[in-house]
BAMAR-958824 format. One line per 3 residues: number of its first residue (from 1); their letters; for each residue y negated, x, z negated of C-alpha. Coordinates in steps of 0.02 Angstrom, whole numbers, plus 50000, padded with zeros to 5 digits. Layout:
% BAMAR-958824
NUM) A) Y:X:Z  ...
% end
This chain:
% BAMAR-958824
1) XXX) 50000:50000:50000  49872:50155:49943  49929:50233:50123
4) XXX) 49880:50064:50218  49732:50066:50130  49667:50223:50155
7) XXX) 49714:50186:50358  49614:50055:50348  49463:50125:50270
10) XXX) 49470:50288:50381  49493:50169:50541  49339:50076:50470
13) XXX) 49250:50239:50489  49292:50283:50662  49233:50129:50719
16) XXX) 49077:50074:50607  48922:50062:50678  48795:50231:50628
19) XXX) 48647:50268:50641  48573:50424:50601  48405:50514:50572
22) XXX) 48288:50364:50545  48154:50451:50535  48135:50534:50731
25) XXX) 48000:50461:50812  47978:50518:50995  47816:50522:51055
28) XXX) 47672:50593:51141  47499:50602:51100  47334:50633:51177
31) XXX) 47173:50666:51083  46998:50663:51165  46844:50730:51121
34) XXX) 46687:50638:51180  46562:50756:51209  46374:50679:51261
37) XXX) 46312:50830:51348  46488:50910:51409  46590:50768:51438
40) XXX) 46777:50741:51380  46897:50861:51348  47070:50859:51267
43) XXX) 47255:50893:51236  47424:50821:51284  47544:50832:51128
46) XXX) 47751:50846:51194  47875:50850:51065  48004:50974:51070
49) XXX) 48130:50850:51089  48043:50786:51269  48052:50963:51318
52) XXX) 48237:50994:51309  48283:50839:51355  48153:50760:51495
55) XXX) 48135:50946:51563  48318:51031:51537  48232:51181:51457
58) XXX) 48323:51298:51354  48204:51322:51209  48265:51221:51058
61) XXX) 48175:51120:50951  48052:51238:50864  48009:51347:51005
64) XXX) 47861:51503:51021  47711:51481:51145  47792:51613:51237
67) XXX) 47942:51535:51267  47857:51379:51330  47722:51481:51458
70) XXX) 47839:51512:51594  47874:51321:51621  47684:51280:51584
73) XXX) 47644:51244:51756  47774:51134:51790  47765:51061:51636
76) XXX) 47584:51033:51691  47609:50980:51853  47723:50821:51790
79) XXX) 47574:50767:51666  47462:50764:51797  47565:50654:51896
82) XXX) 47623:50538:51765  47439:50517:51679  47266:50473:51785
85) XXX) 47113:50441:51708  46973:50314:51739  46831:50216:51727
88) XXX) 46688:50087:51775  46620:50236:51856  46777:50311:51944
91) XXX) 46937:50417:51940  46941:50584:51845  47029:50756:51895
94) XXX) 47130:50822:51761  47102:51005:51742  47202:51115:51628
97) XXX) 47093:51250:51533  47272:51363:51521  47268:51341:51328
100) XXX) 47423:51294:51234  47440:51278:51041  47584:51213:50945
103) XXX) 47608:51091:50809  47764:51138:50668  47878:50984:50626
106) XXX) 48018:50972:50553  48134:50878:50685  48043:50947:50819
109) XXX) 47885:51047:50883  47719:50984:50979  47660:51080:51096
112) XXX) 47488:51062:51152  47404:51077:51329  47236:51067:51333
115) XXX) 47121:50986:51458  46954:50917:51506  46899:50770:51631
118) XXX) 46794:50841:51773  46634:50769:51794  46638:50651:51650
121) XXX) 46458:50729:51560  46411:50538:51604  46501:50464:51485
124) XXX) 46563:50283:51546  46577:50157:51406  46757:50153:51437
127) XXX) 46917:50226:51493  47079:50161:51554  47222:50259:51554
130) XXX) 47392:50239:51663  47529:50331:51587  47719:50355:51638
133) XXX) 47782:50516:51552  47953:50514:51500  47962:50315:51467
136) XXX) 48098:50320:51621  48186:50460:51543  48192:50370:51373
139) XXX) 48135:50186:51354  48103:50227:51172  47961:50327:51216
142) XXX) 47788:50299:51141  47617:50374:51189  47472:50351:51061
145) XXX) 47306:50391:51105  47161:50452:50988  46971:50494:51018
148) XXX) 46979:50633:50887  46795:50674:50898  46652:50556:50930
151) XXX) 46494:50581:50861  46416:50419:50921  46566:50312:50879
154) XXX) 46550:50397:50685  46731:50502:50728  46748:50654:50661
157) XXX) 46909:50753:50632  46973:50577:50671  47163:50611:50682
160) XXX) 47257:50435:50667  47142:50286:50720  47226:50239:50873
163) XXX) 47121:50186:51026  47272:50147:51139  47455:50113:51112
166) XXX) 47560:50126:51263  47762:50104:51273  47890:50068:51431
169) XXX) 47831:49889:51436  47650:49930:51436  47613:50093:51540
172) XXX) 47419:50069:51556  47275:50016:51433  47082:50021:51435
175) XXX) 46972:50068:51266  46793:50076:51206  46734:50279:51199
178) XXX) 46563:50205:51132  46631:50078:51018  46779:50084:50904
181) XXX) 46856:49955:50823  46946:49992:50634  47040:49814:50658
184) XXX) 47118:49862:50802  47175:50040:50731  47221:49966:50572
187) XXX) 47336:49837:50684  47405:49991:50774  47476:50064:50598
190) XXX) 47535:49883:50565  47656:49906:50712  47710:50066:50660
193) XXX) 47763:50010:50520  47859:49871:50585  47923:49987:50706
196) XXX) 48002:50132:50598  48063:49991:50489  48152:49921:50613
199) XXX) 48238:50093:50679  48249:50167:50495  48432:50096:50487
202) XXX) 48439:50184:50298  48323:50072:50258  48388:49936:50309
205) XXX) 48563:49952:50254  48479:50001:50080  48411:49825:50087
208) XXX) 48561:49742:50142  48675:49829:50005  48555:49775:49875
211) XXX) 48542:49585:49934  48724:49563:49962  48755:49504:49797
214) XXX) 48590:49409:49778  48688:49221:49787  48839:49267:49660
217) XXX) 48856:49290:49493  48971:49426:49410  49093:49307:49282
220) XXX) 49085:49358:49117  49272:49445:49058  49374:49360:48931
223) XXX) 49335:49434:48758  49524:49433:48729  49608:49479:48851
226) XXX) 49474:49576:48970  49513:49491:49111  49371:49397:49220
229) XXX) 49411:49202:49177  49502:49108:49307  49380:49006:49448
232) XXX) 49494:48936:49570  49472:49017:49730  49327:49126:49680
235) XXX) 49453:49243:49575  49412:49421:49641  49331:49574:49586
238) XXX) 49245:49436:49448  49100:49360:49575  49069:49150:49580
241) XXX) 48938:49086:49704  48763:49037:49632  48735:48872:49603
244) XXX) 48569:48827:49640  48439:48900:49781  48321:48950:49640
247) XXX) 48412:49109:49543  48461:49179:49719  48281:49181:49780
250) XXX) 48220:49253:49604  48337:49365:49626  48276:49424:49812
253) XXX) 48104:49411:49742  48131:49535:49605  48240:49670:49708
256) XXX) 48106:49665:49847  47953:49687:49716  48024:49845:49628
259) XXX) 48080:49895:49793  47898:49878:49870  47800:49955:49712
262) XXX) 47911:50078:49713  47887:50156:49908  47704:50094:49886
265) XXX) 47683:50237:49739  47759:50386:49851  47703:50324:49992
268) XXX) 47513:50332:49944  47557:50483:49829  47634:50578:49976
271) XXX) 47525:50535:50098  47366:50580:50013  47448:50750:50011
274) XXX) 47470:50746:49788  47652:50738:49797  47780:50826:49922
277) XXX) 47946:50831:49918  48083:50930:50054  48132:50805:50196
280) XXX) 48276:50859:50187  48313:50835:49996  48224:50647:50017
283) XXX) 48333:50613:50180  48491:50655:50076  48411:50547:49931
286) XXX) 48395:50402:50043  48566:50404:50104  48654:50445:49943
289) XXX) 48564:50263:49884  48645:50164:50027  48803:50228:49943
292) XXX) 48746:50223:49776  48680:50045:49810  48856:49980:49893
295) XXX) 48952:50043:49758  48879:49957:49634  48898:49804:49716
298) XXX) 49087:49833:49671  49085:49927:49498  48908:49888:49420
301) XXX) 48838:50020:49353  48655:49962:49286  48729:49785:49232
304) XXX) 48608:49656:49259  48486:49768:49309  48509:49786:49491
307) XXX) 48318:49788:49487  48351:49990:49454  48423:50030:49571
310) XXX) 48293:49972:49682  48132:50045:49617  48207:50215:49582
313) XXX) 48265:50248:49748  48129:50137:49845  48040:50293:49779
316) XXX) 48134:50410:49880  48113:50278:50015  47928:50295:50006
319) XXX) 47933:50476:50036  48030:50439:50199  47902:50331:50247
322) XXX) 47759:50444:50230  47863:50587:50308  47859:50464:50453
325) XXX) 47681:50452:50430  47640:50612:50424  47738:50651:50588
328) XXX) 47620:50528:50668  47489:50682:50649  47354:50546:50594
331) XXX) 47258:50618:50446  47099:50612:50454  46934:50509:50383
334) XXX) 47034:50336:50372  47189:50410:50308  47186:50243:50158
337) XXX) 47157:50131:50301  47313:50184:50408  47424:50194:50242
340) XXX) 47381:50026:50206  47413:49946:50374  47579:50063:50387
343) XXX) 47644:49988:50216  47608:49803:50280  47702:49844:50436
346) XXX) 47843:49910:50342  47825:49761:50232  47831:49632:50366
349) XXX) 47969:49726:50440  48081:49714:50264  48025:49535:50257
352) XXX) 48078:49496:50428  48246:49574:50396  48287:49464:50213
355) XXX) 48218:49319:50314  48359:49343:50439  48521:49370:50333
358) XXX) 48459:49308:50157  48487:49121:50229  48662:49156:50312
361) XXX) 48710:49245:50148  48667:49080:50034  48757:48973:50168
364) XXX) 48930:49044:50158  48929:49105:49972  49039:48967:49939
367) XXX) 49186:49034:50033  49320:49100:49961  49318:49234:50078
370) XXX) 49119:49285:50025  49194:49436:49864  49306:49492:49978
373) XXX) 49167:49518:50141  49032:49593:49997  49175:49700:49951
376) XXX) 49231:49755:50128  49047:49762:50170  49013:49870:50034
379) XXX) 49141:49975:50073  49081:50010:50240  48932:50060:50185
382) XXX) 48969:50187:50056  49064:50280:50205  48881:50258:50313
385) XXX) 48827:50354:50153  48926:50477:50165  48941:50491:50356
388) XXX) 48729:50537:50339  48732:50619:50172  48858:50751:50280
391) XXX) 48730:50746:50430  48570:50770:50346  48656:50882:50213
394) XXX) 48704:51006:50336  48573:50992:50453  48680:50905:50592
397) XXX) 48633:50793:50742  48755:50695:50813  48637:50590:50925
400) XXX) 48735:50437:50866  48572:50367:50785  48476:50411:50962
403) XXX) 48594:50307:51047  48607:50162:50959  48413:50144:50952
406) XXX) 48395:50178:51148  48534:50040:51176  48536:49901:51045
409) XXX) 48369:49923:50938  48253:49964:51067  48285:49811:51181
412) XXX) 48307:49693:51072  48098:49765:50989  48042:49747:51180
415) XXX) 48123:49592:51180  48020:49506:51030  47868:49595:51086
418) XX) 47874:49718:50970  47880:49875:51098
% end
């Protein structure tokens, strides 16, 4: 029976559904700089990961300047036939200045190629930009666009108020260089946050482990004989359905407050640059709670206090979120503004998710078969625990997670409007 069972559970894991590395946005950027007497210059940002992958080049994730200058030209040459500039006064000429810098991240280097707009000292009050890098080599591809300096628009430094969003269902946009709007970047972060939310499967699964047993009860064991007392068909590993609607939703309502103060504190903490903690170390963190999470679901560990669970690893969580945050390379004057509208997205994202399965969950809870799916469920999970705590432990990419996003997650975002 132990043999069958470990089959089982090892066939479970073959076949279960990962996803890995939550926290890999791929992305471009381009920042401008609105001069008045010079005109506009600025930089394309390329991940690492666009370089290797879009281009076939054999320079890794974290590579030098000098490995990148041999391919700069036709690196180059492919920007400047994927992105045209214009305005209410006309086209503009890309031209390259030959500058490259870099940008150091952790799952995967920008590199920078600077430009300028020819003849744009007469600033238009506008500029629309058509884009279509790398969104047919990857549909998950974003491209966020940021005026980082703009005296007359009151931008300095700006690094993260976004002027124009642009994914593979949207290639082209038009924005204000004489007018910027702070509702319209502060609805830019929302949708980040709802984004990563979305593809942060740790998150996700976090959530689900901790609202699986949100409408049952544990029974109470017989002070006698320690056994759970006898229910009918409800007679496994001690769990009865709830009765009412009311202690399941308080009970959703409580996990999903500690949860949310919780990655609130480390999120502003973190971002704000007080607190830091390895990504690594908080990657692990966050998987080891999925686990963590699961298994209490079948041997309680904080007894009636699932609540604990929730806030002291939503803490963890937090830190993943601003890592994501941070990789975003927005940090400048309205740093509070983007944290705030990147914790609503996140927290219409969770929402969105409870919305979806909470229901279905309170529907069935009256099966008999309910303990034994929270169990099998459970079970499931803990190996998804382990399966990332091995990954992110080690430093390993198995491109499962990449996968899964470019062929389930991704479609079914551009589907709802999301992408």
């Amino acid at each position: 029976m132990k043999k069958l069972l470990l089959s089982f559970i090892f066939g479970l894991f073959l076949l279960a559904p990962i996803v890995t590395f939550a926290h890999q946005p791929k992305q471009s950027l381009i920042y401008l700089r609105i001069y008045e007497k010079t005109g506009i210059e600025g930089r394309f940002e390329v991940n690492a990961n666009e370089l290797v992958d879009v281009f076939g080049l054999d320079v890794g994730l974290h590579p030098s300047i000098e490995q990148v200058r041999p391919y700069q030209e036709k690196i180059q040459a492919y920007l400047l036939e994927k992105a045209k500039f214009s305005s209410e006064l006309g086209a503009y000429q890309i031209v390259f200045t030959g500058e490259i810098s870099k940008l150091n991240l952790s799952y995967g280097d920008f590199v920078n190629f600077h430009f300028r707009l020819e003849n744009s000292e007469n600033l238009p009050d506008s500029l629309t930009l058509d884009y279509d890098a790398f969104f047919d080599e990857d549909p998950t591809h974003m491209c966020l666009v940021a005026m980082e300096y703009n005296w007359k628009a009151g931008l300095i430094n700006n690094e993260h108020i976004v002027a124009l969003y642009l994914s593979e269902g949207e290639r082209n946009g038009t924005f204000s260089i004489k007018e910027t709007s702070l509702w319209k970047g502060f609805l830019a972060m929302v949708q980040q946050g709802i984004w990563h939310i979305w593809i942060g499967m740790d998150h996700i699964l976090f959530l689900v482990a901790l609202i699986l047993p949100s409408v049952v009860r544990r029974r109470k064991k017989n002070g006698v004989t320690g056994e759970f007392t006898n229910n009918g068909k409800f007679n496994i590993w001690g769990w009865e359905p709830v009765k009412k609607f009311r202690p399941a939703f308080i009970y959703i309502l409580k996990i999903v407050t500690f949860f949310t103060i919780a990655h609130t504190i480390t999120l502003s903490l973190a971002s704000l640059e007080i607190i830091n903690l390895p990504s690594r170390v908080v990657e692990s963190i966050i998987a080891f709670s999925v686990g963590l999470a699961a298994f209490h679901n079948i041997r309680p560990i904080f007894k009636g206090e699932d609540w604990v669970i929730a806030f002291v690893f939503g803490l963890f969580h937090g830190f993943g979120f601003a890592s994501v945050l941070g990789d975003l390379g927005f940090k400048g004057e309205y740093l509070s503004l983007s944290l705030v509208g990147f914790n609503v997205g996140v927290e219409i994202g969770q929402i969105a998710i409870i919305a979806i399965i909470f229901p279905i969950l309170y529907f069935i809870r009256k099966n008999k078969l309910y303990p034994k799916l929270l169990v099998l469920l459970s079970v499931i999970l803990i190996m998804i625990s382990v399966y990332w705590l091995v990954e992110r432990g080690f430093d390993i990419d198995l491109r499962l997670g990449s996968f899964i996003n470019k062929n389930i997650l991704y479609p079914i975002a551009n589907f709802v409007g999301l992408k």
